[in-house]
TILO-900745 format. One record per residue (C-alpha): x, y, z. Coordinates in pm, whole numbers, m for minus. Layout:
REM TILO-900745
ATOM|xx|yy|zz
ATOM|X|Y|Z
...
//
This chain:
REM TILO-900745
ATOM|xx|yy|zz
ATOM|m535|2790|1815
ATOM|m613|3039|1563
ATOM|m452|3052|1251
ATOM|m186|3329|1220
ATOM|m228|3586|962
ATOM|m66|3877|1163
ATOM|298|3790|1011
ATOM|169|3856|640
ATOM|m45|4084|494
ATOM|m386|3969|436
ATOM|m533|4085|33
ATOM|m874|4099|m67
ATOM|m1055|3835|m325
ATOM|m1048|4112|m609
ATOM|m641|4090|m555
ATOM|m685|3726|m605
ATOM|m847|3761|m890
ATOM|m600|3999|m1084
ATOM|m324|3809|m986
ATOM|m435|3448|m1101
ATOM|m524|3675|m1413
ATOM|m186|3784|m1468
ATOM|m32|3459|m1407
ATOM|m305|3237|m1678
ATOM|m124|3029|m1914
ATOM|201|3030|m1745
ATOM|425|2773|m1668
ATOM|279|2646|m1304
ATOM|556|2767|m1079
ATOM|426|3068|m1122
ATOM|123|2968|m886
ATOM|418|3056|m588
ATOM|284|3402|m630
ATOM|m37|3347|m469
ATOM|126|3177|m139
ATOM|m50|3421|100
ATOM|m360|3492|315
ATOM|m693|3615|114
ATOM|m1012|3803|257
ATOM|m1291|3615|113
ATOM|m1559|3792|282
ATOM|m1691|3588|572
ATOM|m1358|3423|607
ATOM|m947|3422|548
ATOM|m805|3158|291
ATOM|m442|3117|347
ATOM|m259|2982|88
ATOM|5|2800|272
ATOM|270|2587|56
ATOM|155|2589|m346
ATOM|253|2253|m504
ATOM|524|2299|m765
ATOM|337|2065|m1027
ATOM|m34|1967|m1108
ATOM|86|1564|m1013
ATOM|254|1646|m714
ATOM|117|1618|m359
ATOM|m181|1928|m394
ATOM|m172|2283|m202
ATOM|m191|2341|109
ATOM|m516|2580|263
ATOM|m582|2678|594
ATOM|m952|2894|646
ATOM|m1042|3093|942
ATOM|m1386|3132|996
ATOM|m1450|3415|1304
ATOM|m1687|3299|1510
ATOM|m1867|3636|1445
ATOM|m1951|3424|1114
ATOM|m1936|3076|1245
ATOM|m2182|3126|1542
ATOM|m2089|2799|1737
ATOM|m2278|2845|2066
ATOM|m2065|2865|2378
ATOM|m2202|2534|2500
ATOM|m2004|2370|2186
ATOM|m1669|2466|2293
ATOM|m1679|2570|2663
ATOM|m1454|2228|2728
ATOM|m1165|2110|2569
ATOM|m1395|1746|2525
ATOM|m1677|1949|2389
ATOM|m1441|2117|2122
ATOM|m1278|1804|2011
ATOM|m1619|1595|1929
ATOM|m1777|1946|1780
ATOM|m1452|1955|1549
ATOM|m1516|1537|1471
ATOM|m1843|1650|1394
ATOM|m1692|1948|1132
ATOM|m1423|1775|1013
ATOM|m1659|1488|920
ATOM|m1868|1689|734
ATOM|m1588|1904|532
ATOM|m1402|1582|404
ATOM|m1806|1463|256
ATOM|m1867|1826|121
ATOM|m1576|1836|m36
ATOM|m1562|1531|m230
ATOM|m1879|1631|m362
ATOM|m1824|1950|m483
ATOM|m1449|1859|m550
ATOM|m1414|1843|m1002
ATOM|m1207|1778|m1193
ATOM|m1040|2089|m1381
ATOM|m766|1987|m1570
ATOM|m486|1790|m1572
ATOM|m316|1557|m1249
ATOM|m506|1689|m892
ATOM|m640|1989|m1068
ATOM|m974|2093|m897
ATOM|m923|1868|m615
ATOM|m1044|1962|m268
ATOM|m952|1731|3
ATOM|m908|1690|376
ATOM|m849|1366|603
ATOM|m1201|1179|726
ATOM|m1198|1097|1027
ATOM|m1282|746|1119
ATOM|m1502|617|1380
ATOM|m1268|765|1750
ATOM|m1286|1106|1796
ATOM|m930|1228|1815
ATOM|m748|1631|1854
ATOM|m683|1685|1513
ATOM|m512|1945|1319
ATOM|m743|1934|1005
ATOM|m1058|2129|1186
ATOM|m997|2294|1560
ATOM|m1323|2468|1730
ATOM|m1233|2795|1996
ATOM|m1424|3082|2129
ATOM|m1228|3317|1830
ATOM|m1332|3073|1559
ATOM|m1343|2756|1339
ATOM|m952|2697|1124
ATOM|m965|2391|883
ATOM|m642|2303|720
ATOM|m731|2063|396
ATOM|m584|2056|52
ATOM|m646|2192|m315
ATOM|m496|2085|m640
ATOM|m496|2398|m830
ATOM|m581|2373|m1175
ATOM|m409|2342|m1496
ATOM|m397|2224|m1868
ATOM|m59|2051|m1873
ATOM|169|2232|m1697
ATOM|30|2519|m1758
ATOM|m183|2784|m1530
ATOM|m580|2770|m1576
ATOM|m691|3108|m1433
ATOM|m1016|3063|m1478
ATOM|m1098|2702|m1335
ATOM|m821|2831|m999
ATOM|m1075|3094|m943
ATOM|m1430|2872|m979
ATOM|m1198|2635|m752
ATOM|m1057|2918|m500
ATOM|m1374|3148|m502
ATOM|m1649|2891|m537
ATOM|m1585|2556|m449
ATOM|m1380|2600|m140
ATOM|m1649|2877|m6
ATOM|m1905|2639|m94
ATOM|m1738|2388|132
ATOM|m1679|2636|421
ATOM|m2026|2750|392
ATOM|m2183|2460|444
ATOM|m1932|2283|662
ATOM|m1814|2554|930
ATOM|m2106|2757|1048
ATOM|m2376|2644|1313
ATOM|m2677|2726|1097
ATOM|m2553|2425|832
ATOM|m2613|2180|1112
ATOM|m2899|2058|1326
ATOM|m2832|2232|1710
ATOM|m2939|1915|1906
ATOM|m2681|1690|1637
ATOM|m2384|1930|1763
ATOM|m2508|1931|2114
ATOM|m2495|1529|2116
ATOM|m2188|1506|1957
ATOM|m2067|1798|2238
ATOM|m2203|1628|2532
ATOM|m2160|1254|2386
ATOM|m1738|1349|2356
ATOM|m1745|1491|2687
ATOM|m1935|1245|2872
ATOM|m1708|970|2755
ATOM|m1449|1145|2840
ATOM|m1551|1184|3230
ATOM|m1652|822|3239
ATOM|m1322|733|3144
ATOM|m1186|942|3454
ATOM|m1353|767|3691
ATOM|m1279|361|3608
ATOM|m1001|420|3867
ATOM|m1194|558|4152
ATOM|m1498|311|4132
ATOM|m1204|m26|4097
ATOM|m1295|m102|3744
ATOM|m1088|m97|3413
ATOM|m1334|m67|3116
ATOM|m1720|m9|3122
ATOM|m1920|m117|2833
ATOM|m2283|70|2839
ATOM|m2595|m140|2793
ATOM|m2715|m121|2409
ATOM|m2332|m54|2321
ATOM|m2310|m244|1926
ATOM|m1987|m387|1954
ATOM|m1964|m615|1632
ATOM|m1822|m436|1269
ATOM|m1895|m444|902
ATOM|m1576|m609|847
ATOM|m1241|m641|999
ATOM|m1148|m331|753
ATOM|m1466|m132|785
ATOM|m1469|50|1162
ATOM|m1847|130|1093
ATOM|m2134|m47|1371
ATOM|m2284|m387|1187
ATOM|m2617|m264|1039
ATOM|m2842|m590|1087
ATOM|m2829|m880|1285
ATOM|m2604|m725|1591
ATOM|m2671|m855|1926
ATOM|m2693|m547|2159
ATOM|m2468|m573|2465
ATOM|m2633|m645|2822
ATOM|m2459|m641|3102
ATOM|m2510|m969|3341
ATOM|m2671|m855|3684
ATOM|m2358|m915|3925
ATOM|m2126|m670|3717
ATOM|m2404|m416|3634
ATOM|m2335|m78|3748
ATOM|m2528|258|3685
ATOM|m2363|606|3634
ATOM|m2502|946|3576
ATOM|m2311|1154|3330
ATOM|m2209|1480|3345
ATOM|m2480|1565|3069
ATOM|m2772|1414|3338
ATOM|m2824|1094|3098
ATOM|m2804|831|3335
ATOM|m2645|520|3206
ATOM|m2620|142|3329
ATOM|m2370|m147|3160
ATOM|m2075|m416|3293
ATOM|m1825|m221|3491
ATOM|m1514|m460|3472
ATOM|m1310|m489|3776
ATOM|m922|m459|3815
ATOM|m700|m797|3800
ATOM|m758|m1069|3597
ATOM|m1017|m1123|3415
ATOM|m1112|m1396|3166
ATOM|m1326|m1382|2860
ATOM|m1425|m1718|2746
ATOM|m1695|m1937|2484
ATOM|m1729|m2104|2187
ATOM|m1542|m1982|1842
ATOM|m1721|m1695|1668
ATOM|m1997|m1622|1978
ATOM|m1816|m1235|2013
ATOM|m1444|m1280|2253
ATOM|m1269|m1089|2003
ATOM|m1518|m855|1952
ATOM|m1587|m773|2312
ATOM|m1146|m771|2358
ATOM|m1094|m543|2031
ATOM|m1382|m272|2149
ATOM|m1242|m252|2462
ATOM|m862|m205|2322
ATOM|m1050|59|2163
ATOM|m1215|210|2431
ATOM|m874|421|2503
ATOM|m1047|645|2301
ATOM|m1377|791|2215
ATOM|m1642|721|1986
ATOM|m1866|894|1736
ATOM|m2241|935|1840
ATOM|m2377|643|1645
ATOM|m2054|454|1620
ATOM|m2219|195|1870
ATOM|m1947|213|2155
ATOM|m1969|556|2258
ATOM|m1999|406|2629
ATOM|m1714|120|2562
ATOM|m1474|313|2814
ATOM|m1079|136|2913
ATOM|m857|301|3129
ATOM|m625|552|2929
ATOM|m305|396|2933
ATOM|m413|23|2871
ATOM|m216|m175|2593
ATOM|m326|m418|2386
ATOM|21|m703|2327
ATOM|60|m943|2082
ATOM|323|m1226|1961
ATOM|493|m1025|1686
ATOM|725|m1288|1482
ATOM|1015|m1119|1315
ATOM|1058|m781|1467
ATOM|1335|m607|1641
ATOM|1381|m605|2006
ATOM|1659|m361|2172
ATOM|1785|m422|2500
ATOM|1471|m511|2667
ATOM|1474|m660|3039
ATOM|1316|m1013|2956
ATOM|1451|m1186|3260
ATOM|1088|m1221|3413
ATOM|938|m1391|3140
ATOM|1296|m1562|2984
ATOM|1596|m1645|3131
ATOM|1910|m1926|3115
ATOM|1908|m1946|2756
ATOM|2103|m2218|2620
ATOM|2349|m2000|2494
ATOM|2483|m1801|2814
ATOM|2309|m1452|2630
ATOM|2193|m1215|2950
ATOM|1826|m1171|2909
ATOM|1838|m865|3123
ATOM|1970|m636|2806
ATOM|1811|m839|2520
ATOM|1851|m726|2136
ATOM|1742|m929|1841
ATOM|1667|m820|1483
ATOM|1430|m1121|1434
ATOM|1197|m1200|1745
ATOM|1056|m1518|1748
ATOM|697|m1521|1894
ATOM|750|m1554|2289
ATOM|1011|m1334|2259
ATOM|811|m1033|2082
ATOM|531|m1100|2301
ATOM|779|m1048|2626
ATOM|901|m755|2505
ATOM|605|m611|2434
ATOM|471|m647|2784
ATOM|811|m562|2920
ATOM|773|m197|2703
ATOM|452|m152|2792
ATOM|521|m160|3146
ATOM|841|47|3106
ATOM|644|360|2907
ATOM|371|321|3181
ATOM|63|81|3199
ATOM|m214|m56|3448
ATOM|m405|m274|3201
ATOM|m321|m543|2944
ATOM|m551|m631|2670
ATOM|m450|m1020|2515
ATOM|m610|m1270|2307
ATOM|m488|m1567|2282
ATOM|m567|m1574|1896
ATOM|m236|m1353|1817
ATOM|m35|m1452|2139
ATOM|272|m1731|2151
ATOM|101|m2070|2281
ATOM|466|m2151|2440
ATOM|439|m1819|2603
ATOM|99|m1836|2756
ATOM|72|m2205|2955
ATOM|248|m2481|2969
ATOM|34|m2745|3085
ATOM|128|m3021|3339
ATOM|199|m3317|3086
ATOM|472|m3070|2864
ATOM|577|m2964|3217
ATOM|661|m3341|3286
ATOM|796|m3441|2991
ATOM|1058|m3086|2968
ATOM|1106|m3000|3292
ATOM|1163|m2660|3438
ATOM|1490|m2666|3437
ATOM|1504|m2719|3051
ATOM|1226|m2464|3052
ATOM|1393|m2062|2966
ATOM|1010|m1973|2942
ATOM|803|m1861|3251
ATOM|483|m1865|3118
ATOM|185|m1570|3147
ATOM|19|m1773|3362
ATOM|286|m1771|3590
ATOM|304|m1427|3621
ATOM|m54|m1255|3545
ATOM|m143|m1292|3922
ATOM|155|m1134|4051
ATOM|166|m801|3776
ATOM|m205|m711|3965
ATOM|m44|m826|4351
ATOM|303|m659|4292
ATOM|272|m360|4011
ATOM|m130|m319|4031
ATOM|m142|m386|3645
ATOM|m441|m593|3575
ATOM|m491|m823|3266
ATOM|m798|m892|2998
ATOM|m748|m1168|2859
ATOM|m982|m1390|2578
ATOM|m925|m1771|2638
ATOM|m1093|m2067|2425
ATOM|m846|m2319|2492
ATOM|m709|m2350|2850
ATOM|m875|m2399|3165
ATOM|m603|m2348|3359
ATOM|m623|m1985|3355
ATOM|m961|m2055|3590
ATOM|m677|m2079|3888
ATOM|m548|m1718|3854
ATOM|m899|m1515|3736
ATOM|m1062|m1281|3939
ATOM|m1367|m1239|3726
ATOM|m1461|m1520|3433
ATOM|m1737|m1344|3151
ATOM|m1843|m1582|2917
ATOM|m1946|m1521|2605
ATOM|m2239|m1725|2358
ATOM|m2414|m1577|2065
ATOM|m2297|m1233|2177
ATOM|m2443|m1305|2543
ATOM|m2296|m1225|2815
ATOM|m2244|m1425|3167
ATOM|m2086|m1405|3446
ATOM|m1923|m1765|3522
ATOM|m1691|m1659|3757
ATOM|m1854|m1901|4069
ATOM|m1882|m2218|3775
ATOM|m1499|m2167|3680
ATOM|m1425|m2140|4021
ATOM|m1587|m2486|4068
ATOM|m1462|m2650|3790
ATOM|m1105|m2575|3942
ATOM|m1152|m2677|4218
ATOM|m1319|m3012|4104
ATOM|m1090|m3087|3808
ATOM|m756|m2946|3933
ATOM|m489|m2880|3666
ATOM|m234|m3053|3844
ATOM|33|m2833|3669
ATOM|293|m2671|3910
ATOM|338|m2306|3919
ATOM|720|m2210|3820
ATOM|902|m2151|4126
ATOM|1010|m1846|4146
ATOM|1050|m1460|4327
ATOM|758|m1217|4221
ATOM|754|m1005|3953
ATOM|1003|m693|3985
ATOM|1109|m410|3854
ATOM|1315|m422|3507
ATOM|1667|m448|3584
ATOM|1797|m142|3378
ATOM|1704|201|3186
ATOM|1720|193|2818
ATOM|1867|505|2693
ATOM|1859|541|2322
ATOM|2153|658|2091
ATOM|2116|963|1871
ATOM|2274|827|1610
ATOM|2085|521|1544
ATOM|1717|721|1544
ATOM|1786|962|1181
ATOM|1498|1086|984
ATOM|1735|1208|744
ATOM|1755|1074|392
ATOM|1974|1208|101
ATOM|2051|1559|165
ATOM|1686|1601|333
ATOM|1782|1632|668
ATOM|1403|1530|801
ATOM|1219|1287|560
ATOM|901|1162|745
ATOM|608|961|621
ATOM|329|768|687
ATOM|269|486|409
ATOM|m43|422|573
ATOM|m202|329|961
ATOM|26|46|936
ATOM|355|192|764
ATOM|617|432|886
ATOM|894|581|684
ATOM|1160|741|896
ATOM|1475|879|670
ATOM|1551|555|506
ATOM|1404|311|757
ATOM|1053|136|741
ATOM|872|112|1072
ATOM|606|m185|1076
ATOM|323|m107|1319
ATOM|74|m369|1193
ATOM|95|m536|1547
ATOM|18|m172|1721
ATOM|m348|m252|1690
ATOM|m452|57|1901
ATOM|m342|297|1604
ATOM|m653|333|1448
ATOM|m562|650|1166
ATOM|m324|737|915
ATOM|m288|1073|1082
ATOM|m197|942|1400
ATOM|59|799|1196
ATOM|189|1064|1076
ATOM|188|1262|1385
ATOM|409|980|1557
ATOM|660|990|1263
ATOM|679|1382|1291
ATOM|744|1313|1691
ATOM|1018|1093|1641
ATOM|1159|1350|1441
ATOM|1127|1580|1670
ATOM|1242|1385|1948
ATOM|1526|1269|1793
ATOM|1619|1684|1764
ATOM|1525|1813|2109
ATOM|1563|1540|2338
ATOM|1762|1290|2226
ATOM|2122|1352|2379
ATOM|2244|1023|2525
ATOM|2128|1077|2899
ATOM|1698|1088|2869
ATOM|1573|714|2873
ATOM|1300|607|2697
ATOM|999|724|2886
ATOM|1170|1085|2990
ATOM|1203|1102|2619
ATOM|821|1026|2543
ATOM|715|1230|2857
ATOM|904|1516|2709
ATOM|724|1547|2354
ATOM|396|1462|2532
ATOM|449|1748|2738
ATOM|560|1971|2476
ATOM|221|1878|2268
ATOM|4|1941|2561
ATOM|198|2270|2632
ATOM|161|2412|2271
ATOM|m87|2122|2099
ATOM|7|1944|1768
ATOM|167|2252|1584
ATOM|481|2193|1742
ATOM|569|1884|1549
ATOM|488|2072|1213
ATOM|527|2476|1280
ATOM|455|2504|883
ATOM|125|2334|898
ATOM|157|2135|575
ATOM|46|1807|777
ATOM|m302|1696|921
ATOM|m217|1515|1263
ATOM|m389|1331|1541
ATOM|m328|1316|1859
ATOM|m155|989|1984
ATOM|m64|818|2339
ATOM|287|762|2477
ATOM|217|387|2434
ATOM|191|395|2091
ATOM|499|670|2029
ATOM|720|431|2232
ATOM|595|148|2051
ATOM|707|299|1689
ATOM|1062|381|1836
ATOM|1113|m15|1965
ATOM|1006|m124|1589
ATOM|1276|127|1435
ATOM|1510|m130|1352
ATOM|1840|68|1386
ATOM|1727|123|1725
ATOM|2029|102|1980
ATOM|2023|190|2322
ATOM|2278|227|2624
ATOM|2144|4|2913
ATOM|2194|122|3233
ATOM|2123|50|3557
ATOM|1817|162|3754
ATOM|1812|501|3908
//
């Protein structure tokens, strides 16, 4: 979407340039004046919200480079997938450029020139957006001053040669090798259509041959730079693809239901389980899982001791508590760990899911199995817990939701698999025919909890408006993201260190700002849950990410469902009207 300069006159640099000169030395309110959009030549500068001190959060600047300058091809943005890895690509580059022409000129965030990296996924973002009319970048400048007090002279080196600098060399075609912006083009796109098709072929993740799957370090995203085992497929769940760009590609298709990923401590579960949670999205070329595909909507659920739960349906999993409380409608402020990890399946399935992602590393032991000597010694009736393993078989049978799930510890789980892929020293095999025999030859001897199959949740949660407010003080809207992990909504902290598919601040902040907005337009005591989430997502794919911040001031991502409904069941003052189903 271009940005829009037709509302407001646009000056020239030379009226730039008089007016910072008139303003020098002043206090630095007076840097309001220049709020406005600026003819630079080869592009517009838009001064878009001027910070009212030199230690406050810096400007914000939006550029629009025609493409009459920028020169993209029409190969880099003739699909929406194409765009979006072409603007990774841009983006990328801007946020290096810019730290290293960015100064320092004075006093606080003087001279600053900054814009959000992206990390490893290629997400829609706000910061740099690719169309036939042109290249926009939104970033951020701290305009200079001695004190509090205007310097002219370093805002125009700053305004007129830094940031153009930047631009130049950051959002035009002939700053970049062609065949790097045609990979990152085709690499986006082809991920994209691989994706599409995991339905149609029976499968719910692909992982290419050659994909690097380990990290740095469990807080550096980048591909391990010595001593990583290449993925290889085994030869029964090897498939081969041709991509829409004509590279033809062969790696582990793996098929819906259950599958089990087993071996030894530190031989790569975790690793293969968290690139594949990650696989909702794409990858960077070079990232090392640009062909680690999962189905869209799949949802990675955890134990999660101490959060809130609000009228969730937890009769599958828990029921005949000792205290008489209906599990159909449950609310807790303090979860213990089989709870959270109920209600986190039970949400997933309620916003819309056909593939859990679970390792047994972060789930609730009680939760997952209960083998046949604790079954004998507290029987079922004593039981309120139906364990996963209970139920895993009939989610696939009954609701077609199939389940990943990494497993060091219990063999039991050989009696409900589908597929068994074992892992040693990063190596894959399929085991599926051992496991099978092992069961068979060692039965657990554990008795499956009676019961009917898995149905449908027993009521619709619909929120009330008054217990979702971003306000705060007299600010009627007071949104933001402390972080990937942190939420501030009005006075409320949101913890989403157990949404592990988040993977960027600004997807962060682009679920606060939808809360927000949710809580405005379609909150009104009658939309449930998912007609609330369906709503906003429908709205963003109408009008994209500007309609959450009309102004802007904010650099977003773009986010799922699963993860917007999984920030509104953390927000603590969360209550909802339970009702029952349609």
């Amino acid at each position: 979407m271009r940005m829009r300069t037709d509302a407001v006159s646009v000056q020239t640099a030379e009226a730039l340039r008089r007016q910072l000169r008139r303003i020098d030395g002043r206090g630095y309110k007076a840097y309001k004046t220049l709020q406005g959009a600026y003819d630079l030549g080869d592009f517009v500068l838009h001064l878009v919200h001027v910070q009212g001190d030199p230690f406050a959060t810096p400007s914000r600047v939006h550029v629009w480079v025609p493409q009459q300058v920028a020169q993209f091809p029409v190969w880099s943005y003739q699909s929406e997938a194409r765009a979006i890895g072409v603007a990774h690509l841009l983006a990328r580059t801007f946020a290096e450029k810019a730290r290293r022409f960015s100064r320092p000129r004075g006093s606080g965030h003087s001279g600053r020139i900054e814009m959000d990296c992206p990390g490893q996924e290629v997400l829609p973002r706000t910061a740099v957006r690719l169309t036939a009319e042109g290249v926009e970048a939104r970033f951020s400048v701290g305009l200079p001053a001695y004190g509090r007090r205007i310097a002219a002279d370093e805002a125009q080196a700053l305004l007129l040669e830094d940031v153009p600098r930047v631009v130049r060399e950051s959002l035009r075609f002939s700053a970049y090798d062609p065949d790097a912006v045609r990979t990152f083009a085709e690499v986006n796109e082809d991920a994209t259509w691989l994706r599409a098709q995991l339905p149609s072929w029976g499968l719910v993740a692909f992982v290419a041959n050659g994909a690097c799957l380990p990290r740095r370090s469990g807080v550096d995203e980048r591909p391990l730079e010595t001593g990583a085992v290449l993925f290889q497929a085994p030869p029964s769940l090897q498939r081969e693809v041709v991509l829409p760009s004509g590279r033809r590609l062969t790696g582990m298709g793996i098929p819906a239901g259950v599958t089990l990923i087993v071996g030894g401590g530190y031989h790569g579960k975790s690793t293969l389980l968290r690139a594949l949670e990650r696989g909702v999205y794409n990858h960077a070329p070079g990232d090392g899982r640009e062909f680690v595909v999962t189905v869209p909507d799949a949802v990675k659920v955890r134990a999660e001791d101490g959060r809130s739960v609000a009228g969730v349906d937890l009769s599958p999993f828990i029921r005949n508590l000792p205290s008489g409380i209906d599990t159909r409608a449950f609310s807790t402020a303090n979860a213990s760990g089989s709870t959270s990890q109920a209600a986190a399946i039970q949400e997933a399935l309620e916003i819309g899911t056909s593939l859990l992602l679970i390792d047994e590393d972060t789930a609730a032991t009680n939760f997952m199995v209960r083998d046949r000597r604790m079954q004998r010694l507290v029987p079922g009736a004593q039981e309120p817990i139906t364990p996963f393993i209970d139920r895993v078989r009939q989610l696939y049978e009954t609701r077609g939701v199939s389940t990943i799930l990494v497993v060091g510890s219990s063999g039991d789980f050989f009696d409900v698999a589908d597929t068994v892929i074992k892992l040693h020293e990063y190596r894959v095999e399929d085991v599926t025919t051992a496991a099978r025999e092992i069961a068979r030859a060692f039965p657990s001897e554990r008795t499956p909890v009676p019961d009917n199959p898995f149905r449908e949740p027993s009521v619709r949660r619909v929120p009330d408006p008054s217990s979702v407010s971003p306000q705060k003080g007299k600010r009627l809207s007071y949104v933001r993201a402390r972080g990937r992990e942190t939420l501030q909504l009005g006075t409320t902290i949101v913890d989403l260190r157990a949404v592990e598919q988040l993977v960027h601040v600004a997807q962060t902040r682009a679920i606060g700002q939808a809360l927000a907005y949710a809580r405005r337009r379609y909150m009104d005591g009658r939309r449930t849950i998912p007609e609330i989430v369906a709503a906003v997502l429908a709205d963003i794919e109408r009008q994209g990410l500007d309609v959450l911040d009309p102004r802007g001031l904010l650099d977003l991502a773009g986010f799922r469902a699963q993860e917007l409904a999984a920030a509104l069941n953390r927000l603590r003052t969360l209550r909802v009207r339970v009702e029952p189903p349609a």
